[in-house]
N, C-alpha and C positions, 0 to 999 in steps of 0.2 A: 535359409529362411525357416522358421517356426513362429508358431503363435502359443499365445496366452495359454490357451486350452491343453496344447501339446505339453506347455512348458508345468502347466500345474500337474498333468497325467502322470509326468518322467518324476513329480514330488520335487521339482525345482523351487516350487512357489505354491504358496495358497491364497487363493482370493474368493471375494467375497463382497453381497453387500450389506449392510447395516441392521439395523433389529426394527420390525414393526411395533413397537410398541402399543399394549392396550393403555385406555387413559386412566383402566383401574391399578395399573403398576406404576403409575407415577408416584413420586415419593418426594419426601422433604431435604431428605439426601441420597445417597447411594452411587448409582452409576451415572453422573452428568452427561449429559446427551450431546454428541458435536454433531451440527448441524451444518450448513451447506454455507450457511452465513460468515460462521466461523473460520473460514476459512479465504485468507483475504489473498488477492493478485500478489507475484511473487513469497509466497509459503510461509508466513506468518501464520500462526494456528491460537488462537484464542481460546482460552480455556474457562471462560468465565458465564457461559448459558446458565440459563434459570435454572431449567429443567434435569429432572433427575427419573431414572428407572430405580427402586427401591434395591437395596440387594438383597431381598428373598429370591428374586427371579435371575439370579448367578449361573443357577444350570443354563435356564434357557437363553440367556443371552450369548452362552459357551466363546466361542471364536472370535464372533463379531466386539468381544470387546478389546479395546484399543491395547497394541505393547508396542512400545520404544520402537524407532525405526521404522513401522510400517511408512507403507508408500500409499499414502490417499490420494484418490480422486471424486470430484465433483462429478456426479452423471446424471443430473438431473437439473432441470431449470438454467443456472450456471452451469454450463458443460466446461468442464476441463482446467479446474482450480487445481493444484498440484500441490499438495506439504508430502513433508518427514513426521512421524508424530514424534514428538518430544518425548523425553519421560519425565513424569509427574506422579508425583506420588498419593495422588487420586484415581478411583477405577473410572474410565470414561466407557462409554459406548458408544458405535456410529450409528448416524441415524439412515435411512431406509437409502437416500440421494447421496451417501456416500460410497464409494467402492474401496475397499483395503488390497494391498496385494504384499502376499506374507513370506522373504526368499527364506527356503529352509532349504538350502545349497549354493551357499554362495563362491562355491570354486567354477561354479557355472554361470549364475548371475549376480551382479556386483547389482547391490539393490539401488545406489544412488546411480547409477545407468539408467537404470530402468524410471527410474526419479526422472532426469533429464530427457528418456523416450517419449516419456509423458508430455512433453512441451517440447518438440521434435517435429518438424512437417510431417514426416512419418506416420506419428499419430494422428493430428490434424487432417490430413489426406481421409484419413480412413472415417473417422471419427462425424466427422462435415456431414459423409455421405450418408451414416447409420441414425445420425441424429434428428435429419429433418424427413426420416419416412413417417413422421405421424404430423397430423393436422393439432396436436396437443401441446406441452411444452417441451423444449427440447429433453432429450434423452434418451443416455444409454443405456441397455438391459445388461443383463450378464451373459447372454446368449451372446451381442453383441462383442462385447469385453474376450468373450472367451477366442473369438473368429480372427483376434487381432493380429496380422501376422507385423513377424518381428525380422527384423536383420539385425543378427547379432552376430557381432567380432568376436575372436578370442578374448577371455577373459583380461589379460595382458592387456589388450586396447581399451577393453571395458575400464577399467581400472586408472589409467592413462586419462584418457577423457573425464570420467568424474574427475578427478584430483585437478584437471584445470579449471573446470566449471565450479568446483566445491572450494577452490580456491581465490574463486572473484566471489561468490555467493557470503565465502567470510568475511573479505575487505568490505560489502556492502553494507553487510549487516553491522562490520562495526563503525562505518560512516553513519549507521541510521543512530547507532547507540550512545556515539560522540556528541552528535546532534540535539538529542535527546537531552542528554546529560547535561549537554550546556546551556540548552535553554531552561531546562529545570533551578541551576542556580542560577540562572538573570534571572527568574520570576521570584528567585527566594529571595536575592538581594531588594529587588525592587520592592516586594511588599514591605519595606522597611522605612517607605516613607513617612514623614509626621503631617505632613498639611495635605490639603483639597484644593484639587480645582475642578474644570471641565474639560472636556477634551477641545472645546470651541476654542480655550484659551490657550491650547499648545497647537494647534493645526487648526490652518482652512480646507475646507473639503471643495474639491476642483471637478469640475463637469466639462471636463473639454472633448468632445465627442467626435469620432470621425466615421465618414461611411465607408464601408466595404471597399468601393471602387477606386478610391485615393492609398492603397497599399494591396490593390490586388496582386501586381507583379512585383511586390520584395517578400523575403523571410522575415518572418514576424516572432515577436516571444510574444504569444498567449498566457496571461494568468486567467484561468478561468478555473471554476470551484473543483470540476475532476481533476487537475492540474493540484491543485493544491490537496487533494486528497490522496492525489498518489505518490505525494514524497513532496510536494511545495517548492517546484522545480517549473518553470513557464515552460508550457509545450512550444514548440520550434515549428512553425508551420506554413504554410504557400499561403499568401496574405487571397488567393481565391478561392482557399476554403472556407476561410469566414463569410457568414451569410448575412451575418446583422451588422449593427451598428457598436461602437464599442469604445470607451474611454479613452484617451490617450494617455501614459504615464510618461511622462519628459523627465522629471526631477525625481528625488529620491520621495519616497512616500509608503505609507501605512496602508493595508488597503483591510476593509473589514467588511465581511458580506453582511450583508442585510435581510439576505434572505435565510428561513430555520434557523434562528439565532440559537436555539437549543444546542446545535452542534459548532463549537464557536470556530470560524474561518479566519484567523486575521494574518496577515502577510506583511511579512518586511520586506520591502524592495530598497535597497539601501546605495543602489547606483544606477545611473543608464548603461546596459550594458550596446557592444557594437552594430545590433538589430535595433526596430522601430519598439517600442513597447506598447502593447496593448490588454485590457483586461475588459471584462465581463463587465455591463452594465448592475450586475448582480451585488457589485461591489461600493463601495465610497471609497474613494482617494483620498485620503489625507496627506496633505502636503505640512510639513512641522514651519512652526520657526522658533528658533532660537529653542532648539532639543533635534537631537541627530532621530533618525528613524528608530536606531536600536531603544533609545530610551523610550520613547512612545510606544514601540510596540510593547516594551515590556512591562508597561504600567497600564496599555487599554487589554492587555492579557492577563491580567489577575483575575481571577474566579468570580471574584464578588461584582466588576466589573459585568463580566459573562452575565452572570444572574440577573444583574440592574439589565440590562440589556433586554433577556429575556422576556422580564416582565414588562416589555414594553409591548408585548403581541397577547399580555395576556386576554381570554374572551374569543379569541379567534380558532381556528380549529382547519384540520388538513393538513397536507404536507409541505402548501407553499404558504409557510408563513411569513410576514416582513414584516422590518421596523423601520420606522422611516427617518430619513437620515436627520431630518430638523432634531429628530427626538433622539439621535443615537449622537451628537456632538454634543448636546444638553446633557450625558450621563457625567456623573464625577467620578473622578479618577485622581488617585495621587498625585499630588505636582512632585517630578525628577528633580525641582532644583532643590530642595531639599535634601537629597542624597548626600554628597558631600562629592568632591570630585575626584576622590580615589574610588570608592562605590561605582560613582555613574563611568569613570573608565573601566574596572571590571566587567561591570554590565556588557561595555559596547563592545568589550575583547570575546566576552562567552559569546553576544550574539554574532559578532563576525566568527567564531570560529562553528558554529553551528550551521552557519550561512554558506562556508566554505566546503566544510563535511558533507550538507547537502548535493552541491553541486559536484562533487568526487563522486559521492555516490549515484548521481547522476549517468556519469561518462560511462564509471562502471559498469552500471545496469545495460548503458548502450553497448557495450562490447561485447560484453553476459551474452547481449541479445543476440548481437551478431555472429559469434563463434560459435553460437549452440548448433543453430541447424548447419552450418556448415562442418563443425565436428560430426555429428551425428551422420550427417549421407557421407562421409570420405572426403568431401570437398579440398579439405582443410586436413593438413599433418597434424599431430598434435604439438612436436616440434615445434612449428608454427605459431601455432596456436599461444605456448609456451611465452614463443620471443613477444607478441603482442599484450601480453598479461603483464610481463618484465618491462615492458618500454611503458607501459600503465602506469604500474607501482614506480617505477623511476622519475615521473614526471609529477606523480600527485605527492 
């Protein structure tokens, strides 16, 4: 057993946290500031904040600014967001709520270990207890940070375990990027319509509502807007966690929130799958006719759509904005028949393969999730581990 503090003394690692900056060194460019925001569930790192430290103040920012590889953490407000920093060939700086940790001996510590210790019961355990000694926001010090003790394997094992974790961690991310990719050309095919219609005219919008207590005892797929914000994937859940009341989806359908049209929500649900389906009242169901779901969604997701959308709350103000559905099926939107029907099957091949991608990277994420802590405390060979990864990639 060692900790943080030991491990930095021995010159294993340096860590640290972020630069206070004054608001007279703020600048137009220079050192972009990564903030706490920036850093999203499962290690994504956005690189795109406003803000910048000018680089006259180079010295004093020294350490704290960001190289390739570091291992960040969230220790403030969000406790325990976890990235790799990327390289980019911009200087960035961390800001004050970030922690960096720097291996400068990696025949001791395999830094992408320490990457996945980060998100380990191990840490959590400790982390839980250090975070809620103030009546403030959560957070950890570096005082804290430094107390952390570690159980650490031989580097051999170190090494072994990332390489399984670092190797679901790529198949996911290249599910997200599939995905991504595919539905960028359905949107570009799609913008290629020549006529108008409205969305009234390709779908009715369905309000079939049930209560809580008529799917209390089955498994349910929830769409609801965290759901779609964390991969567009219906959470799986005991129909007596649900509290409210909530739409039914039976048939294939469109679903677009209506609530903060500014960040636009819309969802292809393009089969019933083996569960009951249910989504957020938050939403409108769009049920098509005579247009499959991929073509709908890929014409009431064009941009200009979004914007018409938009402006339908304009004058209002706060964070729950809505628009209301009479006025959100009254928007125009390209008519698909118009495509041609080599187009409109492209279309529905990208979105089903986008659809599919998602759901792999789904199972993925679930497996990720499961083999970590149990790699991590010994539970699990990595062997093991191994054959579970391989019986994955064999079936998706």
């Amino acid at each position: 057993m060692t900790t943080i503090g030991e491990l930095a003394d021995a010159g294993v690692l340096a860590f640290g946290d972020g630069y206070r900056t004054k608001r007279s060194e703020h600048g137009a460019h220079g050192f972009r500031i990564l903030r706490v925001g920036d850093i999203a569930d499962g290690g994504a790192v956005s690189l795109t904040g406003p803000d910048f430290v000018s680089d006259r103040y180079a010295n004093q920012i020294g350490p704290k600014a960001a190289e390739s590889g570091d291992v960040i953490l969230t220790t403030k407000g969000t406790v325990g967001r976890v990235a790799v920093m990327p390289e980019t060939p911009e200087p960035i700086v961390y800001s004050p709520q970030i922690c960096y940790f720097r291996v400068t001996d990696s025949d001791v510590l395999d830094p992408r270990f320490l990457r996945y210790w980060f998100e380990s019961e191990a840490f959590w355990r400790q982390a839980s207890h250090r975070m809620n000694n103030t009546d403030m926001a959560a957070y950890i010090n570096l005082a804290d940070v430094r107390s952390l003790d570690l159980d650490l394997p031989g580097r051999s094992r170190q090494r072994a375990i990332a390489d399984v974790l670092s190797a679901l961690d790529d198949k996911i991310a290249a599910n997200g990027r599939v995905a991504r990719h595919a539905e960028s050309l359905a949107l570009a095919l799609a913008s290629m319509v020549r006529t108008r219609t409205t969305v009234a005219a390709l779908a009715t919008p369905v309000r079939d509502t049930v209560s809580p207590e008529t799917f209390a005892d089955a498994l349910v797929d929830h769409y609801s807007l965290p759901a779609f914000d964390s991969g567009r994937v219906p959470e799986v859940v005991e129909g007596r966690s649900i509290q409210s009341a909530k739409f039914a989806v039976t048939r294939p359908a469109v679903l677009i929130s209506k609530l903060n049209p500014r960040i636009p929500r819309i969802w292809d649900v393009p089969a019933a799958g083996p569960r009951r389906a249910l989504c957020s009242t938050e939403f409108v169901v769009l049920q098509p006719h005579d247009v499959s779901t991929a073509l709908l969604w890929s014409v009431v997701s064009q941009p200009s759509v979004s914007s018409s959308i938009q402006g339908m709350v304009a004058g209002t103000s706060g964070s729950h904005q809505r628009v209301r559905p009479a006025d959100l099926i009254a928007v125009e939107i390209g008519d698909p028949a118009t495509l041609g029907s080599g187009v409109a099957a492209k279309i529905e091949s990208l979105v089903a393969r986008a659809h599919g991608a998602r759901l792999e990277r789904a199972d993925l994420t679930e497996l990720r999730d499961a083999l970590l802590p149990a790699l991590m405390s010994g539970r699990l060979r990595v062997r093991e581990a191994q054959e579970a990864v391989d019986a994955a990639s064999g079936s998706s």
